[in-house]
C-alpha positions in Angstrom: -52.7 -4.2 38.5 -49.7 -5.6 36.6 -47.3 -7.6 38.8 -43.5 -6.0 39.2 -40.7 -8.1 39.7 -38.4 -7.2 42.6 -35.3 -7.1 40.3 -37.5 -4.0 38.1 -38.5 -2.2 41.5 -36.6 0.9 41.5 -33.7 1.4 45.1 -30.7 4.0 45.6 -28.2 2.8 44.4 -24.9 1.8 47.1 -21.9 2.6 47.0 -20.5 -0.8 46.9 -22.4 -1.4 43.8 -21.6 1.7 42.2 -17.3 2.0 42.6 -17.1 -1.6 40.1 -18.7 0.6 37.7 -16.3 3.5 38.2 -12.9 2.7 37.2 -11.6 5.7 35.4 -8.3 5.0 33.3 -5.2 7.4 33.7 -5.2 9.5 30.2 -2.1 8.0 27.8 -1.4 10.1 25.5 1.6 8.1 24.0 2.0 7.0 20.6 1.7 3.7 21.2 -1.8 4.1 23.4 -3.1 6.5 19.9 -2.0 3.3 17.3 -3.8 0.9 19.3 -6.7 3.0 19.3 -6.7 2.8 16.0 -8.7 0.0 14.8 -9.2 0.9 10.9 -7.1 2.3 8.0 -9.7 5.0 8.2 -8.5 5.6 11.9 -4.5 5.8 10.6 -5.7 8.6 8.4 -7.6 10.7 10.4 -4.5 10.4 12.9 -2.0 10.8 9.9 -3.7 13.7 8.4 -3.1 15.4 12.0 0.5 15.3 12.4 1.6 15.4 8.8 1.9 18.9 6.5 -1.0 18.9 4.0 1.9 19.0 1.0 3.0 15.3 2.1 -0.2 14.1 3.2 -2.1 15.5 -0.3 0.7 13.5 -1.9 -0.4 10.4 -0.3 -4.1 11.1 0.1 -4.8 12.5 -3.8 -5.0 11.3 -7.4 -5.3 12.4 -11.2 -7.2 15.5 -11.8 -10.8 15.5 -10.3 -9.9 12.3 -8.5 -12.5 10.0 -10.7 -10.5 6.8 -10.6 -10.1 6.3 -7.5 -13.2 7.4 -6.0 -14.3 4.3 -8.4 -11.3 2.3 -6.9 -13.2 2.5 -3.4 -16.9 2.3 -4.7 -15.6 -0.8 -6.6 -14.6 -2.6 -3.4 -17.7 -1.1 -1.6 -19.8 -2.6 -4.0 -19.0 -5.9 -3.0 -21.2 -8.5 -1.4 -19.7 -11.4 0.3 -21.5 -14.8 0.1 -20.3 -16.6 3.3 -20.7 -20.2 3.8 -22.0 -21.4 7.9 -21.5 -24.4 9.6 -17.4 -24.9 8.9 -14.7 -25.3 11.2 -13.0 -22.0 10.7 -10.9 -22.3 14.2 -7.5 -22.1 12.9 -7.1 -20.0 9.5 -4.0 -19.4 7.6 -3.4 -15.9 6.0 0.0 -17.3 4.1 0.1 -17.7 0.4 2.7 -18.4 -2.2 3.9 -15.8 -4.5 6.5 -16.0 -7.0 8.0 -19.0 -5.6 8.3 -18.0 -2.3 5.4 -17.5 0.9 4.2 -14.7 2.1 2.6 -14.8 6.0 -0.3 -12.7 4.7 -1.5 -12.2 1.1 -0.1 -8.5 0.5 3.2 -6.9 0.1 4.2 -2.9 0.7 3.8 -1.6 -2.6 6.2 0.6 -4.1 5.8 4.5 -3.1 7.9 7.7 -4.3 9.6 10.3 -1.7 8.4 8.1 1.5 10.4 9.5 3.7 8.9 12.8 3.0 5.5 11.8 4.6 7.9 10.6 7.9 11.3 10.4 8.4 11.6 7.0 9.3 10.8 6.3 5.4 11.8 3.4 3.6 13.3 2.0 6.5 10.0 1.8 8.8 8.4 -0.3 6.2 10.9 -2.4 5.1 11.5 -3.6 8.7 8.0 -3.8 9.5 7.2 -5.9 6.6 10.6 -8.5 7.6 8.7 -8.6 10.7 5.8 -9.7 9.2 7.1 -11.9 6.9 5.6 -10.2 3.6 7.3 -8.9 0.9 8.5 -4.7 0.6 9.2 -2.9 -2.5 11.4 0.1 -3.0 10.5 2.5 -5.4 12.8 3.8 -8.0 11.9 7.3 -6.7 12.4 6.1 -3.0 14.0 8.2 -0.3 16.8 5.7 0.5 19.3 3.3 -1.4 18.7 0.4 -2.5 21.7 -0.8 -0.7 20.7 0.9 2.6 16.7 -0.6 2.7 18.7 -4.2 2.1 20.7 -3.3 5.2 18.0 -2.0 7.6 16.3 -5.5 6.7 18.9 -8.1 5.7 16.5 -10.9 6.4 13.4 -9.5 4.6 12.3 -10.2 1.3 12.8 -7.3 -0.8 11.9 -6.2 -3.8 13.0 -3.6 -6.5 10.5 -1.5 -8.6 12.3 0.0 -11.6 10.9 3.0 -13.9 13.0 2.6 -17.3 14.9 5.4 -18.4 16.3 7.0 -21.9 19.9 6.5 -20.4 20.0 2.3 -21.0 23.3 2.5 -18.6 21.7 3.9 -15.7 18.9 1.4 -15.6 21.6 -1.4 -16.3 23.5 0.0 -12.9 20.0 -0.2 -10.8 19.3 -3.9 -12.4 23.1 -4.6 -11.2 23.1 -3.3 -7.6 19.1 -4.3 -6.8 20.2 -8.1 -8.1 23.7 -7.2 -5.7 21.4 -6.5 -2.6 19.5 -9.8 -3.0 16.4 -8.6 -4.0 14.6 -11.8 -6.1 12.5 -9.4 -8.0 12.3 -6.8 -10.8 8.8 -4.7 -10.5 9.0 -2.6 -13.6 6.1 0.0 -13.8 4.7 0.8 -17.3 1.6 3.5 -16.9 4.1 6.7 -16.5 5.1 7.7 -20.0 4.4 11.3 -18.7 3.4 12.4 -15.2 -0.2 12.2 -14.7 -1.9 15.6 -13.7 -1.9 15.4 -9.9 -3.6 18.8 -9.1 -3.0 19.3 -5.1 0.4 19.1 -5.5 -0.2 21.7 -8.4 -2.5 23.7 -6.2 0.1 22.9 -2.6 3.3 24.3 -4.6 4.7 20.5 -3.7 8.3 20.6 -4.5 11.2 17.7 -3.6 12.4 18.4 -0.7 9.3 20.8 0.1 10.2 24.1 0.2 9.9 26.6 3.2 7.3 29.5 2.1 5.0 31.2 4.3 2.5 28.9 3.4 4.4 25.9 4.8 5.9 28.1 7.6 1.9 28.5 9.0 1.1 24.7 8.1 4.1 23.5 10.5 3.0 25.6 13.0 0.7 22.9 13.4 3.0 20.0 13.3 6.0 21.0 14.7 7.3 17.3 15.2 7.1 16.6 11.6 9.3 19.2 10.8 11.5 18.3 13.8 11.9 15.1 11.9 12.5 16.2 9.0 14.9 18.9 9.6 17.2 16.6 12.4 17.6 13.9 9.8 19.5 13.3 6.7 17.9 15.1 3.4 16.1 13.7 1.1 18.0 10.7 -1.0 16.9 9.0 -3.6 17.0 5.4 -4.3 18.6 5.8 -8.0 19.5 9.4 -8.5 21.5 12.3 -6.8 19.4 15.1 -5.0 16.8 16.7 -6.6 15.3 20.6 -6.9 11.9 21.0 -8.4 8.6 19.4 -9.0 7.3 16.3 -8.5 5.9 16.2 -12.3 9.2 17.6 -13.5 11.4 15.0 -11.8 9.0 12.2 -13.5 9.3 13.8 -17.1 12.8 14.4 -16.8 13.6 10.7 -15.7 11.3 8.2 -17.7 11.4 7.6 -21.4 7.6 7.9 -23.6 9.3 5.7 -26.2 8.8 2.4 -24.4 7.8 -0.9 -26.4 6.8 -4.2 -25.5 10.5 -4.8 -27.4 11.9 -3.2 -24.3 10.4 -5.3 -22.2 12.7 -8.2 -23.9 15.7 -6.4 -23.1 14.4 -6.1 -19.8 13.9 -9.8 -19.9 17.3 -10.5 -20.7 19.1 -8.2 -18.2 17.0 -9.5 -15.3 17.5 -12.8 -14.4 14.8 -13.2 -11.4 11.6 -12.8 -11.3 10.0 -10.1 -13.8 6.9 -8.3 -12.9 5.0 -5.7 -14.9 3.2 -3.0 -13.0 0.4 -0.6 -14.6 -1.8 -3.2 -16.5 -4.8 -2.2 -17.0 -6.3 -4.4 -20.3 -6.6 -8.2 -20.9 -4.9 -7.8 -23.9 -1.8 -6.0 -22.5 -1.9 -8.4 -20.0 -2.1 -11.6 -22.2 1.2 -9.1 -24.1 3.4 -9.1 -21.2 3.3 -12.4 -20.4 4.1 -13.9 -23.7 7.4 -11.1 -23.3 8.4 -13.3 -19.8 6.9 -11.2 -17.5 6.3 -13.8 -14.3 3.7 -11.5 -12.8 1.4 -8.6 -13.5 -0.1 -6.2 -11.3 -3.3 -4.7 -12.3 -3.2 -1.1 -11.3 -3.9 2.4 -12.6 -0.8 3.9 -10.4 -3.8 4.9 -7.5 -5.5 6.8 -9.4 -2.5 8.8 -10.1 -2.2 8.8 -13.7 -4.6 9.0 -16.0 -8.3 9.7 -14.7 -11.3 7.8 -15.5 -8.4 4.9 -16.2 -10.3 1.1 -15.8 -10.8 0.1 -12.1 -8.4 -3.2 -11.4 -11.1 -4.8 -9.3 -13.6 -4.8 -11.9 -10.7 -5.6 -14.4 -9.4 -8.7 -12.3 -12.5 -11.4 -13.6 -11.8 -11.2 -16.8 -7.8 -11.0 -16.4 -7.8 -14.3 -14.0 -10.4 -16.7 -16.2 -7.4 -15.8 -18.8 -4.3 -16.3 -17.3 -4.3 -17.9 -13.6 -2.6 -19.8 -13.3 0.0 -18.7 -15.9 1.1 -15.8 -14.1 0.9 -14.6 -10.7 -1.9 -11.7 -10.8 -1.7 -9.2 -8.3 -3.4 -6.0 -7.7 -3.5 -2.7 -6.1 -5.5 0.7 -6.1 -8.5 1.0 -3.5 -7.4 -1.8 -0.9 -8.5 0.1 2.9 -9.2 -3.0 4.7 -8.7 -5.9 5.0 -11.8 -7.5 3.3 -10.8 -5.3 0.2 -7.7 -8.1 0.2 -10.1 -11.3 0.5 -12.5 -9.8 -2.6 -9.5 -9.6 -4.6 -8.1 -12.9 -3.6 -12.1 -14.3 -4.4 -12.4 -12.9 -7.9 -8.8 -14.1 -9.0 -5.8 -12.1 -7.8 -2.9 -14.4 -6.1 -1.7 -11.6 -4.1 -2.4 -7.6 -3.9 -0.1 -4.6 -2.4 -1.0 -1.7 -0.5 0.5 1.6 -1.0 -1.9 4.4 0.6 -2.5 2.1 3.5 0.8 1.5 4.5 1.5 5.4 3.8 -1.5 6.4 6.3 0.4 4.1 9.1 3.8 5.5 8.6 2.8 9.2 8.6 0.9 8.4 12.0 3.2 6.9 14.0 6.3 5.8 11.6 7.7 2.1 12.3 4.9 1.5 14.8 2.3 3.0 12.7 2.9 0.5 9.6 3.1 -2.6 12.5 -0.1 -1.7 13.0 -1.1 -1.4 9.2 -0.2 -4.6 8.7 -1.8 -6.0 11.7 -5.1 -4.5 11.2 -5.0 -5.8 7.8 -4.5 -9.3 9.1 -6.6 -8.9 11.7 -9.5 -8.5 9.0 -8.5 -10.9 6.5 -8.5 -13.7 8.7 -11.9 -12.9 10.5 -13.8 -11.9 7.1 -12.3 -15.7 5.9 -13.8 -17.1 9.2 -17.1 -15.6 8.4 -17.4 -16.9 4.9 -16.2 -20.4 6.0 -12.9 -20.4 5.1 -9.5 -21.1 6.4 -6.8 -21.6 3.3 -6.7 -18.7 0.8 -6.5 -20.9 -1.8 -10.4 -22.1 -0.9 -11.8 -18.5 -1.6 -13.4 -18.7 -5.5 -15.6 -16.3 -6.8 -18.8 -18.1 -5.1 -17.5 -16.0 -2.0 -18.4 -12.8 -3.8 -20.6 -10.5 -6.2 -20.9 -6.9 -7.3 -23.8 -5.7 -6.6 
């Protein structure tokens, strides 16, 4: 007969040990209770793609056509395996890096994004403040929902950046240059991969118009999300950053605006109109990489536009080795496309890239809970950096090489 310890014999349970184990919490229900719940970029979707219309949210959430590149943008970053080194003192980390002159409290800016305050009202504005909160850099898009004069007021003390599409119309681009340098923004992010609108089909397939328009289909889908439309149809229509109100298409507003004649000979005019720092957006070859820099670009960003443009375009991730035993060190490489987490950032910063930017992930926080939603974008994000540098035994950026990382 096998002997039974008196802690396995079985009792009824007491009261008194029973009520520690019963402490139910009061239900919260507020926003702030559902961000902090969220502990992923996955989790800001899922609660993004509740409260926002599927017109805004398929704006953010899709890509080119059948969606190719950036379901290889993800699988690119899935596929990576992290080689950690044990036994190092990894109790204090720093996140902060250098780029273009300047640090950055984490290694990622807010990436430039079109009609932003369509996917939430708060816009432009949410992420510009929450990124001078965190001490990263913002970028406002061309095609942004508020001025370029207004995003510099709402964060006087941030450091904010301009991305410019160039235009037929030389003036008008000169006028942007001029007030963007006027509003203190220390650089020029001009984006080169949109000759022509890409083919973004669920726009096509939602009827997405600027400012959306109100058909029965969108009538049933707010029924849904009421507060959205609250939002939007309390505050100020929809402003652009560098143009007057617009009726019509997303892909219409795109091939009206931006000239298909571009040249590496327009980047020298560029060159010569800008006098701080000059990034090129939209690389997506070593060879028009090594190009832009020899026409004074100060930094690159390897990106296909998030899959946006042209499908089946080359993955950045798998792009950035090649680019980086190049040119670091001659440029400052960044990327985007893909990034969802926060080890996404320290791959990147492992095969080469001295700093990335995240569009969809910052998008996925606004639309879920506005200014609070991208605070807690860009803390989960360096919440996960900084433990995934822990667990490979590191605490400077600059120590991650590509030791720390393989494709599988």
């Amino acid at each position: 007969m096998s002997y039974s310890p008196a802690a396995l014999k079985r009792r009824i349970p007491k009261v008194a040990d029973l009520a520690p184990l019963m402490q139910f919490k009061k239900p919260d229900f507020s926003q702030s209770a559902r961000l902090n719940r969220a502990n992923t970029i996955g989790d800001l979707r899922a609660i993004a793609k509740r409260r926002t219309p599927t017109a805004p949210f398929d704006y953010t959430d899709g890509a080119a056509e059948a969606e190719i590149t950036l379901r290889r943008a993800r699988e690119a970053f899935l596929d990576i395996e992290f080689r950690p080194g044990i036994l190092r003192n990894v109790e204090k980390v720093d996140t902060s890096v250098t780029v273009l002159g300047k640090e950055s409290a984490l290694p990622f800016g807010i990436a430039p994004t079109g009609f932003t305050r369509m996917m939430q009202s708060e816009g432009e504005y949410a992420g510009s403040q929450a990124a001078e909160a965190a001490g990263i850099p913002y970028t406002l898009s061309t095609m942004g929902t508020a001025s370029i004069e207004d995003v510099a007021e709402a964060a006087p003390d941030g450091r904010n950046w301009f991305q410019l599409y160039l235009w037929t119309d030389r003036e008008r681009s000169m006028e942007l240059i001029n007030r963007a340098a006027a509003a203190g923004n220390d650089t020029l992010m001009v984006t080169v991969d949109t000759a022509v609108a890409g083919s973004r089909l669920r726009d096509v397939r939602n009827g997405m118009t600027i400012p959306p328009a109100l058909s029965l289909k969108t009538v049933i889908d707010a029924s849904y999300r009421p507060a959205w439309w609250f939002n939007f149809l309390t505050h100020e229509p929809l402003a652009f950053a560098s143009l007057n109100r617009y009726s019509g298409t997303v892909a219409d507003l795109i091939n009206s605006m931006f000239d298909p004649t571009l040249t590496f000979e327009d980047l020298d005019w560029l060159r010569k109109a800008w006098k701080g720092n000059l990034v090129v957006k939209g690389i997506q070859t070593l060879d028009d990489a090594k190009k832009v820099v020899d026409h004074g670009a100060d930094g690159i960003v390897l990106s296909n536009h998030g899959g946006r443009q042209l499908d089946r375009a080359p993955i950045p991730l798998r792009l950035l080795p090649e680019v980086a035993a190049e040119l670091k060190g001659k440029t400052s490489i960044m990327l985007d496309t893909g990034i969802m987490s926060g080890g996404d950032i320290v791959a990147a910063l492992a095969l080469g890239a001295d700093f990335t930017l995240i569009g969809r992930a910052y998008l996925y926080g606004l639309m879920a809970g506005g200014r609070a939603g991208v605070d807690r974008t860009i803390a989960i994000l360096g919440k996960e950096i900084a433990r995934t540098m822990q667990l490979l035994g590191v605490t400077e950026v600059e120590d991650l090489t590509p030791d720390h990382v393989r494709f599988l």
